[in-house]
Residue frames as qw, qx, qy, qz and C-alpha x, y, z in Angstrom:
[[0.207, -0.153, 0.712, 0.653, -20.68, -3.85, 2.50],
 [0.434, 0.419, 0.224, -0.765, -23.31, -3.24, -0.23],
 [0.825, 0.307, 0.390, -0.270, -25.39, -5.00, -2.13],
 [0.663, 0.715, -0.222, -0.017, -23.28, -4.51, -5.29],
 [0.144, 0.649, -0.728, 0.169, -20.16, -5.31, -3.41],
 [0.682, -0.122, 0.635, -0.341, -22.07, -8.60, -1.69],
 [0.866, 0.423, 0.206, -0.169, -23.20, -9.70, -5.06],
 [0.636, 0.574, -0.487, 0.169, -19.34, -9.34, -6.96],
 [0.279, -0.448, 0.828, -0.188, -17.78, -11.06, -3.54],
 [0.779, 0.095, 0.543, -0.299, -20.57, -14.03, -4.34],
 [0.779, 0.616, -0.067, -0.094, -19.58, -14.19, -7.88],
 [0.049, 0.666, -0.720, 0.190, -15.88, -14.27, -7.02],
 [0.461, -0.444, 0.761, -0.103, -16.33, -17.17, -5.23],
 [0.864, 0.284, 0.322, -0.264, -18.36, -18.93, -7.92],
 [0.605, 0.654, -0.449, -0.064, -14.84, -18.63, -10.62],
 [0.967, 0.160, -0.196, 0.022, -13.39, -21.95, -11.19],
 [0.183, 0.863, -0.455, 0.122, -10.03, -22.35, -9.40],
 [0.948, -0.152, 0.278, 0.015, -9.27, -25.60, -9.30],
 [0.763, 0.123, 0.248, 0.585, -5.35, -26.21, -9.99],
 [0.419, 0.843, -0.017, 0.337, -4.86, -22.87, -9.98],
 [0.744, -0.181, -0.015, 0.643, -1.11, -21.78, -8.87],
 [0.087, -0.994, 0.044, 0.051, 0.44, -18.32, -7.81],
 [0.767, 0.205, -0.013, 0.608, 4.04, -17.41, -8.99],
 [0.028, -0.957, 0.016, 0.288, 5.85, -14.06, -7.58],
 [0.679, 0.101, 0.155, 0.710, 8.33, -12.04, -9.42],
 [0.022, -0.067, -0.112, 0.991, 8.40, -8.44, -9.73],
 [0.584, -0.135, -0.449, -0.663, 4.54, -9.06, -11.06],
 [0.473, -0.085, 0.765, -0.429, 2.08, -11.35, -8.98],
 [0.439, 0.219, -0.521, -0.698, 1.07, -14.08, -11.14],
 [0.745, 0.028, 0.598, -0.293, -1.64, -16.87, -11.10],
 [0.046, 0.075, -0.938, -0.336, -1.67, -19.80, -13.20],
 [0.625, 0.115, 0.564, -0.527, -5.43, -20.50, -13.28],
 [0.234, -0.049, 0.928, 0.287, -6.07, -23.72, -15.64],
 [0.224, 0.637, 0.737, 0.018, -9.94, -22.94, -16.28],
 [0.106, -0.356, -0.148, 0.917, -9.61, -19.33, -17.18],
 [0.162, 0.549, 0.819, -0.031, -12.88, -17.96, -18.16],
 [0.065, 0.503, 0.135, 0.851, -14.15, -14.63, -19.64],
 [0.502, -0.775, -0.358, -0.134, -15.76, -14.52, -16.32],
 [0.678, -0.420, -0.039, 0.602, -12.61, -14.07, -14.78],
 [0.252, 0.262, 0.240, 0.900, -11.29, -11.42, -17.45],
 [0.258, -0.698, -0.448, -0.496, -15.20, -9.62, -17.11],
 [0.673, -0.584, -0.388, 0.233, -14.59, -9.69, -13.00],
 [0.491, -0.296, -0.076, 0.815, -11.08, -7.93, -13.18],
 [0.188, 0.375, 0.274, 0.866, -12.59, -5.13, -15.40],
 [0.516, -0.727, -0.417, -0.176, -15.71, -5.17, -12.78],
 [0.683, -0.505, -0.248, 0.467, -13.09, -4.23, -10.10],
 [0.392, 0.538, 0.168, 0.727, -11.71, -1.14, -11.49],
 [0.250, 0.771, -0.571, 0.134, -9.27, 1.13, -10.64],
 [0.958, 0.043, -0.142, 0.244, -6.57, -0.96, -10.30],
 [0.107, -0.901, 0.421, 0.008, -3.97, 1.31, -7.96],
 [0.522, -0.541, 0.657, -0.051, -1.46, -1.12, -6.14],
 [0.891, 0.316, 0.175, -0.276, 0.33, -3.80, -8.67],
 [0.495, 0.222, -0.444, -0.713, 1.13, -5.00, -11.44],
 [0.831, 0.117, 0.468, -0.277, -1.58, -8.61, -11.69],
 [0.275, 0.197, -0.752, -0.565, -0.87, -11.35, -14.36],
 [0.821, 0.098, 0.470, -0.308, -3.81, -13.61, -14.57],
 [0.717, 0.447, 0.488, 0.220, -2.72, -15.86, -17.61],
 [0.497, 0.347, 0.236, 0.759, -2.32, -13.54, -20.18],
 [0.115, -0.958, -0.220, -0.141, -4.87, -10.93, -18.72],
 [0.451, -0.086, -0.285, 0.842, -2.23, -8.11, -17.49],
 [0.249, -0.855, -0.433, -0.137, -3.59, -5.99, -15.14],
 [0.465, 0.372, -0.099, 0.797, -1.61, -3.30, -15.69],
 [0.267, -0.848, -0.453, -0.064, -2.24, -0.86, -12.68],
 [0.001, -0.986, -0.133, -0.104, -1.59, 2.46, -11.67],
 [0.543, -0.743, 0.380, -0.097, 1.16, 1.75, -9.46],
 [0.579, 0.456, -0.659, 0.152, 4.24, -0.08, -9.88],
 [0.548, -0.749, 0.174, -0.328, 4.48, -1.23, -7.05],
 [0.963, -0.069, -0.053, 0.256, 7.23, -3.54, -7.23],
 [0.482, 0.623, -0.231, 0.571, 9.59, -0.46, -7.01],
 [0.454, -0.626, 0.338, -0.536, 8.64, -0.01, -3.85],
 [0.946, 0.150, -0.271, -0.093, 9.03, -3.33, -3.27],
 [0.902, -0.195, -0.180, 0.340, 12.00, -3.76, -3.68],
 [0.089, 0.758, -0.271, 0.587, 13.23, -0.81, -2.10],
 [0.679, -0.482, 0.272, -0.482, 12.55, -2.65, 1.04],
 [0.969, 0.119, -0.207, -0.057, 12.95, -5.79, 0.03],
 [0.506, 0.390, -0.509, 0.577, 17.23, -5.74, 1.32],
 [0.196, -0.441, 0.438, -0.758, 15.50, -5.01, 4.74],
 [0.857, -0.203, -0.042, -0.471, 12.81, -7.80, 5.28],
 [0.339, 0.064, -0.938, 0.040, 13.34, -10.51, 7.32],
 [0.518, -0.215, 0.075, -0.824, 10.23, -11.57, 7.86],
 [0.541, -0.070, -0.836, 0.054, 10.69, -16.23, 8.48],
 [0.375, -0.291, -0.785, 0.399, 8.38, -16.91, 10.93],
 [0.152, -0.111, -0.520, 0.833, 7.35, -13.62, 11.94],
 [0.044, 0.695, 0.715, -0.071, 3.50, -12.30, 12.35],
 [0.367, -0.066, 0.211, 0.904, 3.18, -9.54, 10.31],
 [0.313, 0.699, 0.616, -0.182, 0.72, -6.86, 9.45],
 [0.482, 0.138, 0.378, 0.778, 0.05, -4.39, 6.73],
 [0.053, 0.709, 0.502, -0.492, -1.80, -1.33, 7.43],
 [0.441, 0.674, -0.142, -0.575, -3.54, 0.72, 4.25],
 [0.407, -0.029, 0.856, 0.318, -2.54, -2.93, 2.29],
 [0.568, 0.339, -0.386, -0.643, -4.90, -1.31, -0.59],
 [0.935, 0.109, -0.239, -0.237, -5.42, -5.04, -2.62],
 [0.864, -0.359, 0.330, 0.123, -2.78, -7.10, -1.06],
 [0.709, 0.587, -0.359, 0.152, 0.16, -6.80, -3.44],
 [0.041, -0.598, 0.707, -0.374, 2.77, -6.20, -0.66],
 [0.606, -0.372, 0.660, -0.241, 1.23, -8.95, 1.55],
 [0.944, 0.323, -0.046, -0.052, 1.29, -11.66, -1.67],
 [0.505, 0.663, -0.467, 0.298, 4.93, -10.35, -2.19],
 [0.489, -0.650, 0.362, -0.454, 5.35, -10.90, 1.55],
 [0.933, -0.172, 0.295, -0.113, 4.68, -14.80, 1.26],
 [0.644, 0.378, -0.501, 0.437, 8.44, -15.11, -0.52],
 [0.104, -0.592, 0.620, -0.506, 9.63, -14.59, 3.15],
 [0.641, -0.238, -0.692, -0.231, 7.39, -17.31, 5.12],
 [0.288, -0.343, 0.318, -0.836, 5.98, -15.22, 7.78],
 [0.171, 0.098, 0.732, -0.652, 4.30, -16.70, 10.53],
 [0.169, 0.789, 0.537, -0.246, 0.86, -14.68, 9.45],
 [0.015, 0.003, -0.187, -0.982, 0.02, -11.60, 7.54],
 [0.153, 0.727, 0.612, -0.273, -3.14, -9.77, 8.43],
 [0.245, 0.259, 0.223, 0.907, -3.73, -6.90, 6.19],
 [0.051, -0.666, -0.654, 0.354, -6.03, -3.53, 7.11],
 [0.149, -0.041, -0.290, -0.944, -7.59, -1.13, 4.79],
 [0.399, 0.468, 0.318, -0.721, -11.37, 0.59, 5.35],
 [0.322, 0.380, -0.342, -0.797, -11.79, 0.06, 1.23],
 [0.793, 0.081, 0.580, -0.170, -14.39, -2.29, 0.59],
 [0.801, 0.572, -0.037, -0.172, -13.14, -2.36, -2.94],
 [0.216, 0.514, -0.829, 0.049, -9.40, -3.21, -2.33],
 [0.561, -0.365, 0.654, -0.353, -10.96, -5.60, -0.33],
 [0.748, 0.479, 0.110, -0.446, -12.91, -7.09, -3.43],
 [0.579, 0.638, -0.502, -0.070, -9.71, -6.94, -5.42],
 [0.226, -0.454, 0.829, -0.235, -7.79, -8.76, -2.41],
 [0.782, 0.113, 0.447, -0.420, -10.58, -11.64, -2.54],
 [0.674, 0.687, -0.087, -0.256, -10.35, -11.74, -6.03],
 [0.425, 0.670, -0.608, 0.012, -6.77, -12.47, -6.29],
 [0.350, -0.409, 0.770, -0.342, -6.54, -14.17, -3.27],
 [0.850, 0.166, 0.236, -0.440, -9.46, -16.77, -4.48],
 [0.813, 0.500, -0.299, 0.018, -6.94, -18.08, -7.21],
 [0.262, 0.613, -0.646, 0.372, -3.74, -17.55, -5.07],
 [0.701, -0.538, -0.223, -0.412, -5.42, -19.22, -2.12],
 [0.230, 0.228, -0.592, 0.738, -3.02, -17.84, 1.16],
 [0.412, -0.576, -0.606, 0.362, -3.88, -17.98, 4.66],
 [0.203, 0.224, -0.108, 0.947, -3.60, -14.18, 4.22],
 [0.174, -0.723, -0.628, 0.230, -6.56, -12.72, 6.60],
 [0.105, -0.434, -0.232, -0.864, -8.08, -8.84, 5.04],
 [0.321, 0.269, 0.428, 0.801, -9.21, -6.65, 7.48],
 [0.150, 0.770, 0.208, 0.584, -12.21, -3.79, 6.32],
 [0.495, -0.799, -0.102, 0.327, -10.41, -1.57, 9.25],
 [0.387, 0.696, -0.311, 0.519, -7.70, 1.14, 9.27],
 [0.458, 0.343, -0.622, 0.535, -5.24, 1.85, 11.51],
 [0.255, -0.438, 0.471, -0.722, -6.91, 3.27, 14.46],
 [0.890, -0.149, -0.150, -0.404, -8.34, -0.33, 14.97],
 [0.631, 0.395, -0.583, 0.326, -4.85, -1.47, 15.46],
 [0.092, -0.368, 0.668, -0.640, -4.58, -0.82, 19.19],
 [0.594, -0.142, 0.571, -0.549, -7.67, -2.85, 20.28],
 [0.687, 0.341, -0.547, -0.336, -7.30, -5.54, 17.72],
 [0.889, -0.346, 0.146, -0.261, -5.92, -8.29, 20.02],
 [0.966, 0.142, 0.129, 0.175, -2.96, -9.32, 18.47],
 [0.095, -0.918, 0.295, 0.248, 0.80, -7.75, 18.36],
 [0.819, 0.561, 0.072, 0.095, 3.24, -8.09, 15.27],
 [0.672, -0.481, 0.208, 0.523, 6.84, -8.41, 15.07],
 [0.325, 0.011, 0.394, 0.860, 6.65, -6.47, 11.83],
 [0.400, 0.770, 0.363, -0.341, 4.17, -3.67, 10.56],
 [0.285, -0.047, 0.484, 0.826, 3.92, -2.14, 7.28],
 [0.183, 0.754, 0.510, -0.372, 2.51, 1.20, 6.74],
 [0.381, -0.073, 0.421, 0.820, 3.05, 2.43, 3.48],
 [0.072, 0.289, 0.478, 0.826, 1.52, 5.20, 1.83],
 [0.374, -0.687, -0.623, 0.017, -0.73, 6.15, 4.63],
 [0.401, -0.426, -0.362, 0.726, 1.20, 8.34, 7.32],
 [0.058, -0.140, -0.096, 0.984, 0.54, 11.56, 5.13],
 [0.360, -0.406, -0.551, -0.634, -3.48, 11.25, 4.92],
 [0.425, -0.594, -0.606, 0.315, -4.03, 11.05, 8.91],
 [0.052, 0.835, 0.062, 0.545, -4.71, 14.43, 10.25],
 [0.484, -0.743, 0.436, -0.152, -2.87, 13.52, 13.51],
 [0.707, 0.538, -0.443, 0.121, 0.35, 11.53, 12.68],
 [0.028, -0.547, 0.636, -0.544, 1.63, 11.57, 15.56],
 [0.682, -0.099, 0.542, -0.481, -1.24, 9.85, 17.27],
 [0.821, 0.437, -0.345, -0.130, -1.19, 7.37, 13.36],
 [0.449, 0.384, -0.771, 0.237, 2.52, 6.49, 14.74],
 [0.247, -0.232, 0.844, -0.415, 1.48, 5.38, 18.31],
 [0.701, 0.306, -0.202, -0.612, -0.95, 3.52, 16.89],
 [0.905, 0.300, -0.300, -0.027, 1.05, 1.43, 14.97],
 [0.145, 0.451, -0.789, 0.390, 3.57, 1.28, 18.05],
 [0.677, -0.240, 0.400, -0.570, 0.48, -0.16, 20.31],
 [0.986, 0.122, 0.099, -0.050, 0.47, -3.41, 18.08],
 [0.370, 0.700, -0.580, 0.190, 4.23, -3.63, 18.21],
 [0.822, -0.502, -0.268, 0.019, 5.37, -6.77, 19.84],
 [0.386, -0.842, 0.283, 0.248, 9.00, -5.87, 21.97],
 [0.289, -0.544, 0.604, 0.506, 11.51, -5.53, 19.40],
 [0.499, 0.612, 0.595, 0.148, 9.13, -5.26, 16.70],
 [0.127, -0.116, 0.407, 0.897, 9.75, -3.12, 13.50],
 [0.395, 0.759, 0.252, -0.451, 7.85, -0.37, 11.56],
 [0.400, 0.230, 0.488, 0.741, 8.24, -0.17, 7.68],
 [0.098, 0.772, 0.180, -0.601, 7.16, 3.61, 6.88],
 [0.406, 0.190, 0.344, 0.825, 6.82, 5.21, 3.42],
 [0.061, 0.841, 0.476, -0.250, 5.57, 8.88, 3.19],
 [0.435, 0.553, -0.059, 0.708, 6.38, 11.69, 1.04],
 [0.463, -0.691, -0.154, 0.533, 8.12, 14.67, 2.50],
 [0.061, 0.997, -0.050, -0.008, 9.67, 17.92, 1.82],
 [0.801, 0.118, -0.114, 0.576, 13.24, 18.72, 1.08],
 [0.094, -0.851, 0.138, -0.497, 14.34, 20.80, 3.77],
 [0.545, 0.235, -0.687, 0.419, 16.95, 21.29, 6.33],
 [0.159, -0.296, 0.460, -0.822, 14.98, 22.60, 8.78],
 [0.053, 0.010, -0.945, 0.323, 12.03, 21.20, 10.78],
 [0.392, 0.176, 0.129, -0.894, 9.17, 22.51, 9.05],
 [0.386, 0.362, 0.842, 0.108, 5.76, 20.76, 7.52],
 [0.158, 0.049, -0.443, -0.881, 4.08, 21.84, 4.65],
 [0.244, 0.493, 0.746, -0.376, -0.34, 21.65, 5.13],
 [0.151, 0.298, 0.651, 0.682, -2.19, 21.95, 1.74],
 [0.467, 0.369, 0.247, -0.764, -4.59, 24.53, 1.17],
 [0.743, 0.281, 0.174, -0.582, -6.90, 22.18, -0.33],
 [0.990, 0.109, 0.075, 0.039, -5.22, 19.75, -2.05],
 [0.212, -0.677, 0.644, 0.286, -1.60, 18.57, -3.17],
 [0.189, 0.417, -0.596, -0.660, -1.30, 17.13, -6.08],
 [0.424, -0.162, -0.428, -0.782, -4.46, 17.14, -6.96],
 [0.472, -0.356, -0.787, 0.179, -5.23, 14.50, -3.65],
 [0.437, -0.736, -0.113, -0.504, -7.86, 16.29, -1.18],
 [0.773, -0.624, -0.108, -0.039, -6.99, 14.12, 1.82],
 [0.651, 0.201, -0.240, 0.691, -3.22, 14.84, 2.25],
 [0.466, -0.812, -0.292, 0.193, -2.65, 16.84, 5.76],
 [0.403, -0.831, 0.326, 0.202, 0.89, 16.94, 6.28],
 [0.985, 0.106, -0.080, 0.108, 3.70, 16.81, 4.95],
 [0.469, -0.816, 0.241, 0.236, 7.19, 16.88, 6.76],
 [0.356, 0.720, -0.592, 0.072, 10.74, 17.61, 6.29],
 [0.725, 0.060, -0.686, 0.004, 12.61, 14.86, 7.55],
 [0.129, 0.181, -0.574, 0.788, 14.00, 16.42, 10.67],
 [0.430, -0.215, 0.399, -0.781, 10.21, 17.00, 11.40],
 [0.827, -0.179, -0.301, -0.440, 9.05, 13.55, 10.66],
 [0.509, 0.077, -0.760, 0.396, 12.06, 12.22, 13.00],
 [0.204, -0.225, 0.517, -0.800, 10.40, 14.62, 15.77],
 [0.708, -0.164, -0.356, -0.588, 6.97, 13.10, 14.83],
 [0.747, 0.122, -0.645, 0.103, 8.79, 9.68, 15.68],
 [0.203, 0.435, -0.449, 0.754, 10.37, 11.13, 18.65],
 [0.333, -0.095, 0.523, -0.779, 7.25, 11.78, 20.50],
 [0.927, -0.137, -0.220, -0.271, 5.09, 8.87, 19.58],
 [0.442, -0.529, 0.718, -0.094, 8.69, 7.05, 21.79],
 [0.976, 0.207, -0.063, 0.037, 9.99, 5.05, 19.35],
 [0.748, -0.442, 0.298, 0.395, 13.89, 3.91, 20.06],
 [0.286, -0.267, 0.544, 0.742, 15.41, 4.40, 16.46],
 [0.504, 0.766, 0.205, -0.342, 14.72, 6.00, 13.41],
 [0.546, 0.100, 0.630, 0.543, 16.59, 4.46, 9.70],
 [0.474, 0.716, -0.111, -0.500, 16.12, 6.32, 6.72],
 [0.755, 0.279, 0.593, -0.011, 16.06, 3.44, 4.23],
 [0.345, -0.087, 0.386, 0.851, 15.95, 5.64, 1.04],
 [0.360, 0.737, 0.176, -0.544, 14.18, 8.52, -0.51],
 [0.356, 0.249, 0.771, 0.466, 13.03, 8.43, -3.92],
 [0.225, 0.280, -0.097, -0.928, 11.51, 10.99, -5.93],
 [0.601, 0.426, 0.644, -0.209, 7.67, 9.60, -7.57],
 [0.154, 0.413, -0.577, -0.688, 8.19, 9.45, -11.51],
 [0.739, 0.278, -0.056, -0.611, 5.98, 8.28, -14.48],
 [0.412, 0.222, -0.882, -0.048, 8.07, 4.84, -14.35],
 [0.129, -0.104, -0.779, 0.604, 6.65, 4.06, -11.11],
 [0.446, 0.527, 0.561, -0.457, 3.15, 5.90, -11.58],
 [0.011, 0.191, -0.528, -0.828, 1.25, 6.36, -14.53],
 [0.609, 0.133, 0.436, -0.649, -1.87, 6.57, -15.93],
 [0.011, -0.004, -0.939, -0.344, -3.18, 3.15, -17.56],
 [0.411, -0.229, -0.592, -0.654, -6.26, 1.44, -19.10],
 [0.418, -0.225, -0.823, 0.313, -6.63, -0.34, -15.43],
 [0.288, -0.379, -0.572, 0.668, -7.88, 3.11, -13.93],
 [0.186, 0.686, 0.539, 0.452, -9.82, 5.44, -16.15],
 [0.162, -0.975, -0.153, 0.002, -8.64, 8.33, -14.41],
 [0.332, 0.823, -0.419, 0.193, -5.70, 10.71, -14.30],
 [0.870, -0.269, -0.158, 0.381, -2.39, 9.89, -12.66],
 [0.585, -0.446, 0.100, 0.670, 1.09, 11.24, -11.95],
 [0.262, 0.232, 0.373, 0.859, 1.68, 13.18, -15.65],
 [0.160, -0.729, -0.544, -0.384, -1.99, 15.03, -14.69],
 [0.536, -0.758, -0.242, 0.282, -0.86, 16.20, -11.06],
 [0.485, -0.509, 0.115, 0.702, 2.32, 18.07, -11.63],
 [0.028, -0.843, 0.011, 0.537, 2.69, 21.23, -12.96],
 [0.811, 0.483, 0.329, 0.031, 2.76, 21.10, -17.24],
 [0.416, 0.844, -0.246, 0.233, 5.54, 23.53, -17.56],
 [0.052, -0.755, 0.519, -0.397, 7.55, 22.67, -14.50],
 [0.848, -0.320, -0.377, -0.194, 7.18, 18.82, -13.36],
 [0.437, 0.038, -0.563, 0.701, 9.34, 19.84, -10.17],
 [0.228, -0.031, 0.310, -0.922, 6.00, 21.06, -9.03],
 [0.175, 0.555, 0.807, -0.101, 2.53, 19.65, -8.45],
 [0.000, 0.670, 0.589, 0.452, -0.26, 21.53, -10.17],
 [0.282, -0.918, -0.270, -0.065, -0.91, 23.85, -7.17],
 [0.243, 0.851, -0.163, 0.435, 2.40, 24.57, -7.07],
 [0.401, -0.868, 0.251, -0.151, 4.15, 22.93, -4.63],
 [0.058, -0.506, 0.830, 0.226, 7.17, 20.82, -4.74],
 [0.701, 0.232, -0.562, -0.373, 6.74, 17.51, -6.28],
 [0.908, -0.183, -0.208, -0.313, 6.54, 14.26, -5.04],
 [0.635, 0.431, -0.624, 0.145, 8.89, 12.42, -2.53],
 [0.907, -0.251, -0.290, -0.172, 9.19, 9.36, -0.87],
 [0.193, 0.600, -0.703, 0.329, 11.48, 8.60, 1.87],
 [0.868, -0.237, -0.407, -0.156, 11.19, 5.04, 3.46],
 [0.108, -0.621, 0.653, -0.419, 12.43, 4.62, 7.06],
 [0.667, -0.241, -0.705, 0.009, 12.17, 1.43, 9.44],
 [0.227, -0.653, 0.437, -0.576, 11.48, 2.07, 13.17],
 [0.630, -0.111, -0.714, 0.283, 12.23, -0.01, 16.05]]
């Protein structure tokens, strides 16, 4: 981590949170009784703000991402009492805050970004869970030491340039008759093809693959998982992204295609999401 990210983790720890109380609801909110323009000054220090929305008090930290639609797309699937759970690409921890309505066991989260990590801290300092961040991605998952009766890998599967090897992965830290939560966009097609940007997809460089369903069940197939759910598929819309003050840069209304928003910018289909659970 670097000096600039050493020095805003030391200041994080220095903001006042005595009595201060976390509330979920579609939003993650803290109560924080001393609230300080340090605290406002901090969240603006952290910027972009993807994964959300944050209430601090009044501060709303309005970010990029609903993310409570996703949520609670899932949310009719989780049972998660008791169980040791991990989240893999957990950006700032929203999912694994939203997590602690269930009362897992554990929740480890694992994302490489030292700045979601920041933001995780950050909230986490006020919310103060036993949640445990981390700075790793997936391929750390197999020699980690520890095996989870639930993963959750959302928004991840279509930035790995070998998916296939991404899903055994996240089977290796499966304990027996452990579940996968998957979201990932795909193609609408009946047939068993993937689609591999020349150079980006809307407007995102790192995006390999991205499959019809039929070829992300094969994907599934040969990493030898047992079953394969299709949850639901959801097209990505400017309720759900959008671009706010939280991220000074473009979003969803920038990426797709100004005359045709059933296309991305470069012209290929638009966005969609299809959540599955494996087992």
């Amino acid at each position: 981590m670097n000096n600039t990210y050493n020095e805003l983790l030391a200041r994080i720890s220095k903001l006042d949170n005595s009595n201060s109380k976390l509330i979920l609801d579609d939003s993650v909110r803290l109560e924080i009784p001393n609230f300080t323009k340090d605290i406002k000054d901090m969240a603006l220090a952290l910027k972009p703000w993807r994964k959300g929305p944050f209430h601090l008090n009044e501060l709303f930290i309005d970010s990029e991402w609903r993310s409570f639609v996703k949520f609670n797309i899932l949310k009719p699937h989780l049972n998660l009492k008791d169980k040791v759970v991990a989240d893999v690409g957990c950006n700032n921890g929203y999912y694994m805050f939203k997590m602690l309505e269930f009362k897992p066991k554990s929740i480890v989260g694992f994302d490489p970004s030292e700045l979601a990590f920041l933001q995780f801290s950050f909230i986490n300092h006020f919310a103060k869970s036993d949640i445990k961040f981390e700075i790793a991605g997936v391929e750390s998952l197999p020699s980690y030491g520890i095996k989870f009766d639930t993963i959750f890998c959302l928004g991840v599967l279509y930035h790995r340039s070998d998916p296939i090897k991404c899903l055994k992965e996240l089977k290796s830290a499966m304990k027996q008759g452990g579940e996968v939560f998957i979201d990932t966009m795909y193609i609408e097609r009946d047939d068993e093809m993937v689609l591999s940007p020349n150079g980006s997809y809307s407007k995102i460089p790192n995006i390999s693959f991205i499959p019809s369903i039929k070829a992300l069940q094969n994907w599934v197939k040969r990493a030898k998982f047992k079953s394969f759910e299709i949850l639901a598929t959801k097209d990505t819309d400017s309720f759900e992204q959008r671009k706010t003050k939280w991220i000074d840069s473009q979003s969803l209304e920038d990426f797709l295609d100004p005359n045709d928003s059933s296309k991305t910018i470069e012209g290929y289909p638009a966005p969609k999401r299809v959540y599955i659970r494996l087992t």
